[in-house]
C-alpha positions as a LaTeX table, in Angstrom:
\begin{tabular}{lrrr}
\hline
Residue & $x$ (\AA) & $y$ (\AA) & $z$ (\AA) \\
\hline
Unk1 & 18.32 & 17.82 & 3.90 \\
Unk2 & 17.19 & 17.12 & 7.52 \\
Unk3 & 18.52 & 14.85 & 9.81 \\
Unk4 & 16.69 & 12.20 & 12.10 \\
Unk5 & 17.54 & 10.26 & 15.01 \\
Unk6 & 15.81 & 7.19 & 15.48 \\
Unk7 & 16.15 & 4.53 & 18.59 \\
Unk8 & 16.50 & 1.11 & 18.06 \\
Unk9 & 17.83 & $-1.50$ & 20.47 \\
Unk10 & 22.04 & $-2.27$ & 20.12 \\
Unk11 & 21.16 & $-6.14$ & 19.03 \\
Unk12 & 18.50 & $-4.35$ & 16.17 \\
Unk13 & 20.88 & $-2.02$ & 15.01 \\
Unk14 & 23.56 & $-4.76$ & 14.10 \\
Unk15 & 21.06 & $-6.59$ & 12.40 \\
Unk16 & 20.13 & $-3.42$ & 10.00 \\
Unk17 & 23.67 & $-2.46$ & 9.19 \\
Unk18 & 24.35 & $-6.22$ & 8.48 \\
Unk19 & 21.46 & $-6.25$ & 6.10 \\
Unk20 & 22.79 & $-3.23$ & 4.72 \\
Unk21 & 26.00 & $-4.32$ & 4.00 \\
Unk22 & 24.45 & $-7.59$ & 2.41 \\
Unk23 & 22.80 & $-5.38$ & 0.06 \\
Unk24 & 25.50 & $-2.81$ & $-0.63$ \\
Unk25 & 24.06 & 0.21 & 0.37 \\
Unk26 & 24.68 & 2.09 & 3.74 \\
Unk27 & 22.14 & 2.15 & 7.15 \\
Unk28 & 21.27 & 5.61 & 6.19 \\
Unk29 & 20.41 & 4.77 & 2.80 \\
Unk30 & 18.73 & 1.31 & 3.39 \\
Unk31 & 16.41 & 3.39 & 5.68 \\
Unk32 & 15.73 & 5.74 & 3.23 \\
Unk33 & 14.43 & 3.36 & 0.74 \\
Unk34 & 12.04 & 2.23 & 3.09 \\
Unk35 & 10.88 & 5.40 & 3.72 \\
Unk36 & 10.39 & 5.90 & 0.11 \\
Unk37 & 8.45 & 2.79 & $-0.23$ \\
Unk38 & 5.95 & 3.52 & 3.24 \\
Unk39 & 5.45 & 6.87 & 1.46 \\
Unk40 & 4.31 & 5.70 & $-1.64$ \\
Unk41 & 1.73 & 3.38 & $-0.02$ \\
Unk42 & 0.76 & 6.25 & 2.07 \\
Unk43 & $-0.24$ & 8.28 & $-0.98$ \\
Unk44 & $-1.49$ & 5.59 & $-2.86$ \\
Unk45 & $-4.00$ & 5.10 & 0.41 \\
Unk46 & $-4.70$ & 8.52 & 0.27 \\
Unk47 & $-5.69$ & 8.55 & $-3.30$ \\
Unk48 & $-8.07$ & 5.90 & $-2.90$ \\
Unk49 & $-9.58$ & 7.16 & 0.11 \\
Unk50 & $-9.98$ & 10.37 & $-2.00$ \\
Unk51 & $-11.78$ & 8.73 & $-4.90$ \\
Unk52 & $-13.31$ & 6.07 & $-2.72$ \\
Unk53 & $-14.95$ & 9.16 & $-0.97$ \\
Unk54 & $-16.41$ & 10.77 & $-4.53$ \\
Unk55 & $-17.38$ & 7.32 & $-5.70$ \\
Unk56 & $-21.21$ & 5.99 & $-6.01$ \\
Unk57 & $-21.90$ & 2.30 & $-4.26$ \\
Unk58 & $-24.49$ & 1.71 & $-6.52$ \\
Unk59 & $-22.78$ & 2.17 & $-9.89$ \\
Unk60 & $-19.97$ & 0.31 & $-8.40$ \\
Unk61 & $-21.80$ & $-2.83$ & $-7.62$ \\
Unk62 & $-23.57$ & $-2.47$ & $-10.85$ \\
Unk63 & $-20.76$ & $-2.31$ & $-12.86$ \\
Unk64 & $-19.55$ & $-5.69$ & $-10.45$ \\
Unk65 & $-22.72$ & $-7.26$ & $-11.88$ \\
Unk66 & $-22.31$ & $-6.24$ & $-15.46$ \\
Unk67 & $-18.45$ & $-7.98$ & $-14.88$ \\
Unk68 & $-19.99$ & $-11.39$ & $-13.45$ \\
Unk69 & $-22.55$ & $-11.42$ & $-16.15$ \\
Unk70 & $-19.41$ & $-11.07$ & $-19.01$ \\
Unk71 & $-17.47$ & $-13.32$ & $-17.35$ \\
Unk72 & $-19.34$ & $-15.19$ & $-14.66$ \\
Unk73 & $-18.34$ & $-15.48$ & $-11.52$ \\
Unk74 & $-19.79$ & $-18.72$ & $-9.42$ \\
Unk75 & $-21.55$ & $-17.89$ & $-5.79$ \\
Unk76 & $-22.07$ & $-14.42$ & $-6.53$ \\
Unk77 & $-25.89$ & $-12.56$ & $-7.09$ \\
Unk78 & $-26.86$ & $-9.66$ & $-8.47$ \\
Unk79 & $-27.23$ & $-7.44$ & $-5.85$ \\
Unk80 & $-28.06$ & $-4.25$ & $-7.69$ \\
Unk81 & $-31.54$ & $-3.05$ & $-6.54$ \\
Unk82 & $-33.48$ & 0.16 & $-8.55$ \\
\hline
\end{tabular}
């Protein structure tokens, strides 16, 4: 396991262990449930991004307009073109 040292004004750091306390857990471990959680939206990002990147516009907004003509969706045109 690797240690970090992070800087964080006195007044901020009484604040976090506080909130730590409130919630039973130590600093350390408060932190690292954050980290856990910024990680997971960083890879759920990144998995999008990947399959954003090997998507097709076209089919998307075609399947959009198959969706509004299901279930309608007021304001909205087709916009699929050939």
């Amino acid at each position: 396991m690797a240690a970090m040292t992070i800087r964080v004004p006195d007044a901020k750091h009484a604040r976090l262990k506080r909130m730590a306390a409130r919630q039973g857990v130590s600093l350390n471990k408060l932190i690292e449930e954050w980290s856990n959680v910024a990680l997971a939206q960083f890879d759920a990002e990144t998995r999008f991004l990947v399959r954003a990147g090997r998507g097709d516009p076209h089919a998307g907004l075609a399947l959009l307009d198959q969706l509004d003509a299901v279930f309608g969706r007021p304001g909205r045109k087709a916009t699929t073109q050939g």
